[in-house]
N, C-alpha and C positions, 0 to 999 in steps of 0.2 A: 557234517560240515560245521554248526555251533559247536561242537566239543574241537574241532581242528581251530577254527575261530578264537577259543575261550585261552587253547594254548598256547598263541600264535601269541594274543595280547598278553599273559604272564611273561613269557619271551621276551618281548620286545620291552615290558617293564621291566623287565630285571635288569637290560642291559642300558637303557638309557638313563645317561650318567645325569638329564637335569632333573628325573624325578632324587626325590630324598631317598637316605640309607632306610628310614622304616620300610617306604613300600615296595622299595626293590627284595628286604627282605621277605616281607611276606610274600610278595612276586613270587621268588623262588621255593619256596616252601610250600604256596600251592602249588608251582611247579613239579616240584615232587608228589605232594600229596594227591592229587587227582587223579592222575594215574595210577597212582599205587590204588587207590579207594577204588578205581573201575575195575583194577583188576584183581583186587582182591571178592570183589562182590561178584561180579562175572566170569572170573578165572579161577581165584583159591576155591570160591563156597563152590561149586558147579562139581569140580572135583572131587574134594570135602565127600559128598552128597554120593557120587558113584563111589568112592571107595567104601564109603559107609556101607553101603548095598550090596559089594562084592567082597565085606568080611575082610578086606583088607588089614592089615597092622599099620597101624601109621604113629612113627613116635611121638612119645610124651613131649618133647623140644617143640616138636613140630607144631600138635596139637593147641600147646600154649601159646604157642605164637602166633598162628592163626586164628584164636581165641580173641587177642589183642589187637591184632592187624582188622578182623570183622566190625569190632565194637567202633574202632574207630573211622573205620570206612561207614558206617551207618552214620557215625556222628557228623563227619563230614558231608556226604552226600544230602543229608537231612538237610543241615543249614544250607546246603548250595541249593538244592530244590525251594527250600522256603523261600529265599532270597529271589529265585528264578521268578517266582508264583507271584511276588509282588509286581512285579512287571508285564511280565507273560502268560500267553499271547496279548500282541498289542491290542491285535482284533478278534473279531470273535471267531474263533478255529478250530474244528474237529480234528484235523490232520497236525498239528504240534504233539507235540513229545509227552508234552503234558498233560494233553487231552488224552492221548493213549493211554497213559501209563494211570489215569485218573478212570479208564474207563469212559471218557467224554463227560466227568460231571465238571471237570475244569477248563472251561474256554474261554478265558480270559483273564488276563493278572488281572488281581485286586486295585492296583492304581487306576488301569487304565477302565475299567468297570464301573467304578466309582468315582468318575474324576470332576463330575458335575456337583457332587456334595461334598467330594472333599477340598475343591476347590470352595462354596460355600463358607463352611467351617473354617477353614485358613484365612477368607477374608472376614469373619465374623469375628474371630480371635484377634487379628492385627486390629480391627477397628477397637476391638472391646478391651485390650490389654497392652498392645505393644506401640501403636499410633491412632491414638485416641480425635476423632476428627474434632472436637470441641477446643481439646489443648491444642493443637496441630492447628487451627486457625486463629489461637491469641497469640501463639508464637508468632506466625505469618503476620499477620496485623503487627505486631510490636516489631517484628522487624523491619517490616515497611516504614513503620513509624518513624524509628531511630533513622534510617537511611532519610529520611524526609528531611529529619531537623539536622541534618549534618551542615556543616558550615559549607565544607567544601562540593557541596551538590554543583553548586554554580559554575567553579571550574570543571565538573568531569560533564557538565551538559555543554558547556563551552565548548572543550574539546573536543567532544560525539559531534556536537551537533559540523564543526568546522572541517572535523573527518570525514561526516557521510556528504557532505557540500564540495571538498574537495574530490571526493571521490565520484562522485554524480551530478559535476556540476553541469552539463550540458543537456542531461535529463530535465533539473529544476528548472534549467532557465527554459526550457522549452513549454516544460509544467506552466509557467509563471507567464510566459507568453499566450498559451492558450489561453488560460482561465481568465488573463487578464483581457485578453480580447474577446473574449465571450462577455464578461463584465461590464466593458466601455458598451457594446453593438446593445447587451441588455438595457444600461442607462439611456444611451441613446433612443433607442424604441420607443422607452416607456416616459423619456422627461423631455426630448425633443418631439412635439406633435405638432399638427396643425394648430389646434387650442391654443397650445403652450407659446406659439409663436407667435397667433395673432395676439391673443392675448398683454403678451409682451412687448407687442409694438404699441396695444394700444392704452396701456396703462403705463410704459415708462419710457418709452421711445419717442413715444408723437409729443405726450405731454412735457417732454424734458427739452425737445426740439422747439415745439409751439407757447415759447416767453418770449418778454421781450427783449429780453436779450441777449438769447441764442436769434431770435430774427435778427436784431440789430446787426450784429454781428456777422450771420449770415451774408443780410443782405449786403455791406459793408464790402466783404471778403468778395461777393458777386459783382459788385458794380468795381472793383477793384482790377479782377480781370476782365471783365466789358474793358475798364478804360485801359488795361494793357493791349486790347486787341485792337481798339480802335482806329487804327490805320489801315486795318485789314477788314472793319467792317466798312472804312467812308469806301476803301475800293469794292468792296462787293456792292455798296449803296449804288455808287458814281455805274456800275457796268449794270445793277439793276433798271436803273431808271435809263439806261442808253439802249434796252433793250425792248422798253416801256413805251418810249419815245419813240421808236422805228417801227415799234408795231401798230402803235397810233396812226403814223405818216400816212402808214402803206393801208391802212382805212379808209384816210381820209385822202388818197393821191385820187378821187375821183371828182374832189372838189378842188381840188388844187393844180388843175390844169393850165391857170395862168403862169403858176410857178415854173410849170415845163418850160410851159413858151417862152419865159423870163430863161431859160436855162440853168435854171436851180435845182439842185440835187436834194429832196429834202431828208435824206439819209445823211448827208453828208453835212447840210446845215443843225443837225441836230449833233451832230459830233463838233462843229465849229461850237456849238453853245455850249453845250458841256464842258467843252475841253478848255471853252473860258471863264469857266467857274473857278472862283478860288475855294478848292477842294481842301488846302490847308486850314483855311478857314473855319468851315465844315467840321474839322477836324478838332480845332482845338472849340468850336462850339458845341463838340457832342460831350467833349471832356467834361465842359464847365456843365452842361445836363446831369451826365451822372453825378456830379459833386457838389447835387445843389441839394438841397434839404428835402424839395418836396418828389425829388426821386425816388430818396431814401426812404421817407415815407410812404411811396407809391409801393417800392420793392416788399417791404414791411406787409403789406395790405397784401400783396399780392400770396406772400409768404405764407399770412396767418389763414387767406382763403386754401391755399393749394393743402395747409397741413387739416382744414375743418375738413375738406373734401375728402382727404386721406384718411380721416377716422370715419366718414361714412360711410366708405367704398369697403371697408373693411368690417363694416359692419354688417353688410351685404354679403347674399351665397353667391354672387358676382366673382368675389375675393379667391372663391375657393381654390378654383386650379393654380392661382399665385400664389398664396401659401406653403398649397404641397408641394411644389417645384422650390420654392424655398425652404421651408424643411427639408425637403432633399440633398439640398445642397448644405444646407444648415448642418445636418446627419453626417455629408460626404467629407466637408471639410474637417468634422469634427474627428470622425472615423481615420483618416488621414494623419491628422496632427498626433492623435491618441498615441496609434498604432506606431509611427516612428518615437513614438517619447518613449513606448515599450522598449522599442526594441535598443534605443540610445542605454536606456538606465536599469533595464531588467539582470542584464548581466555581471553589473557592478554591485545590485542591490543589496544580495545576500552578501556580499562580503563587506559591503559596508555596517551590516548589519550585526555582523561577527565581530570587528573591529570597533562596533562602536560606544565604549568604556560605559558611556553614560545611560546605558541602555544596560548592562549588568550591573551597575551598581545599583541602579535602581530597584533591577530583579532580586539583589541579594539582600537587599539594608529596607526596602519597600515593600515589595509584593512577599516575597518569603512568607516573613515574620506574621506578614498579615493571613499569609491563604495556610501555614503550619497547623494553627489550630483548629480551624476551617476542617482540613484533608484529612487531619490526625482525628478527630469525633469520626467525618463519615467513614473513614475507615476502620473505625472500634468498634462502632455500630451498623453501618451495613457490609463492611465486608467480609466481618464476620458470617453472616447470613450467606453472603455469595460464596465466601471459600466454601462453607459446609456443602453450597450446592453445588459445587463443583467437583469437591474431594470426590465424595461417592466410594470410600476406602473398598468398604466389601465388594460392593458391585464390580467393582473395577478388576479387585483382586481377581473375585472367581472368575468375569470374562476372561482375563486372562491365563485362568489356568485352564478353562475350558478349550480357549485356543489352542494353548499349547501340544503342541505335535509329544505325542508319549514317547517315539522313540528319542526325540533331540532328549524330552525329560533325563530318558531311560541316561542317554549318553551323558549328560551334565551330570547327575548323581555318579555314572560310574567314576568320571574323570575326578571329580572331587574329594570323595568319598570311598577312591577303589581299594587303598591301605586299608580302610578299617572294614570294608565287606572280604575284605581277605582274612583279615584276622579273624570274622565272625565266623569263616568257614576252616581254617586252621586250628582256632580254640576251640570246635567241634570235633576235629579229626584228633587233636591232644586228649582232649576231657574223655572222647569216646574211646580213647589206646587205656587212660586212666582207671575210667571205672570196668572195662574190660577186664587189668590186671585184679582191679579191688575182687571183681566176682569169683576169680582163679581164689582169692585168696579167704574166700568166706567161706 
């Protein structure tokens, strides 16, 4: 089945017109030769050998020819076997061809038997001769470098960064909404507190409220609308005191039983007295009250006790449950206002931010110039140190020839390299017809 295999693919090489004129040549010429080499080894000599033994005649033509046909069938099957042995068996195998015909001292090709050190050795040689990790990271450094101080960095981060924004913009804004609302609820937590709030009432709130003149003012503003209402205070006065008045009456209707007899209603006489009050009067002398001075200054007084009481009440664990319901609210409103300004400006942000001129020139004529020399040391000197830690050339190498599956190996090398492992076994089967003929002739 591998020798039907071996001539299946000489076949198929010969005839496919994309390999090159070389290996389809040699294709075909081990075409030929391999069979002739089988059957000269197992068919001429086999016969050769009984004729020999039965005295037979066999001509001088023949004999020569056979002579040549032998030497180079050896020479050939030699190189094809060598060539096998470097490969085969993949694994370790008593029942291969090889192991047979070896007696079982051969179970296993030389690559794949060895392929832990000679992986080794390939990564030890690249590190040591062909990619040196030392040069190999000032290169990598120097070209990080040059890429650094390019003028044109700014436009190609420009562009990245406006591609991957366009292309994910509903991601970032989403990004930008979380993080941003985790940020606000954080501040909030940590700078709106109960403390924070009394505090703040009672260090810049009360004291900025409690002068004289924010009282002034105040009060001013106060007795201002008093005197807007004040037709609607004289009638709530006028129906307080008519209610005042009847309740008195009806007290005192146990002494006043002349009044009955008289026929006098004194429900009704206290609404005749009332109602002959001049109530406008009233009116325009509550006005002239609140707009006299020592109101103003009653108001004032009263101000600056309610704002004293205010910073003591607060100075008090009294205060506590008010605070936290306003901090809460303090919190809620704030959380509210935040959260819609997110959500109003987060979407536009990064584009305004791509757009926005004076924000790369700055990056390019500012920050650059200044962080180039900066980047360009840490990078000469430490990442030098990190590339070498990373390279790992040898390590790397042999893990992965350790990995490497032998037969995919097997099959890369044949595909590459099958022209010239044909030729090694053709120049075998020539050289051995060669010195064949030399030995006839010595």
């Amino acid at each position: 089945m591998k020798e039907k295999f071996h001539l299946g693919t000489l076949w198929a090489s010969m005839w496919n017109r994309s390999y090159g004129a070389e290996r389809r040549v040699f294709a075909a010429l081990e075409l030929l030769f391999f069979p002739l080499s089988l059957l000269t080894v197992f068919g001429l000599l086999p016969l050769q050998i009984v004729a020999k033994h039965m005295e037979l005649e066999i001509p001088s033509g023949y004999m020569i020819a056979f002579h040549i046909l032998l030497s180079a069938a050896i020479g050939y099957i030699t190189n094809y076997i060598a060539l096998q042995m470097l490969f085969k068996p993949f694994e370790r195998d008593g029942r291969h061809w090889l192991s047979i015909c070896t007696l079982g001292y051969w179970k296993q090709g030389l690559v794949p038997k060895n392929k832990k050190s000679i992986g080794v050795e390939i990564g030890r040689q690249i590190e040591t001769k062909l990619l040196p990790p030392e040069k190999l990271a000032d290169e990598l450094c120097g070209a990080v470098s040059n890429i650094m101080s390019e003028r044109k960095i700014t436009d190609d981060a420009r562009r990245l960064v406006a591609k991957l924004v366009d292309e994910h913009h509903g991601e970032i804004d989403a990004f930008l909404m979380e993080k941003g609302g985790q940020l606000l609820d954080t501040m909030l937590e940590k700078y709106i507190t109960r403390e924070t709030v009394r505090d703040f009432l009672q260090k810049t709130v009360i004291p900025r409220l409690n002068t004289p003149r924010f009282r002034e003012k105040a009060a001013e503003v106060v007795l201002v609308e008093v005197e807007r209402h004040s037709a609607e205070i004289v009638v709530l006065l006028q129906q307080e005191i008519r209610v005042m008045a009847k309740s008195y009456c009806e007290k005192m209707s146990g002494g006043m039983g002349l009044m009955a007899l008289m026929g006098i209603n004194p429900s009704s006489m206290v609404d005749k007295v009332l109602d002959s009050l001049d109530w406008n009067n009233v009116e325009n002398r509550l006005k002239e009250k609140l707009r006299s001075e020592k109101t103003k200054q009653y108001a004032d007084l009263m101000l600056s006790q309610m704002f004293r009481r205010a910073e003591t009440w607060l100075e008090g664990n009294e205060s506590d449950d008010a605070m936290d319901l306003l901090t809460k609210e303090i919190r809620d409103g704030l959380r509210e206002k935040g959260r819609a300004l997110l959500q109003e400006n987060v979407p536009s942000l990064v584009d305004q931010l791509i757009g926005y001129e004076p924000f790369w020139t700055w990056l390019d004529e500012k920050l650059l110039p200044t962080m180039l020399p900066i980047v360009d040391r840490m990078i000469r000197e430490k990442g030098h140190d990190v590339i070498m830690g990373k390279l790992r050339l040898a390590e790397r190498v042999s893990e992965a020839v350790d990995r490497q599956d032998t037969r995919q190996f097997y099959e890369m090398i044949n595909t590459l390299a099958a022209q010239h492992l044909g030729a090694i076994q053709v120049l075998g089967y020539l050289l051995g017809g060669i010195i064949g003929a030399l030995q006839l002739l010595a």
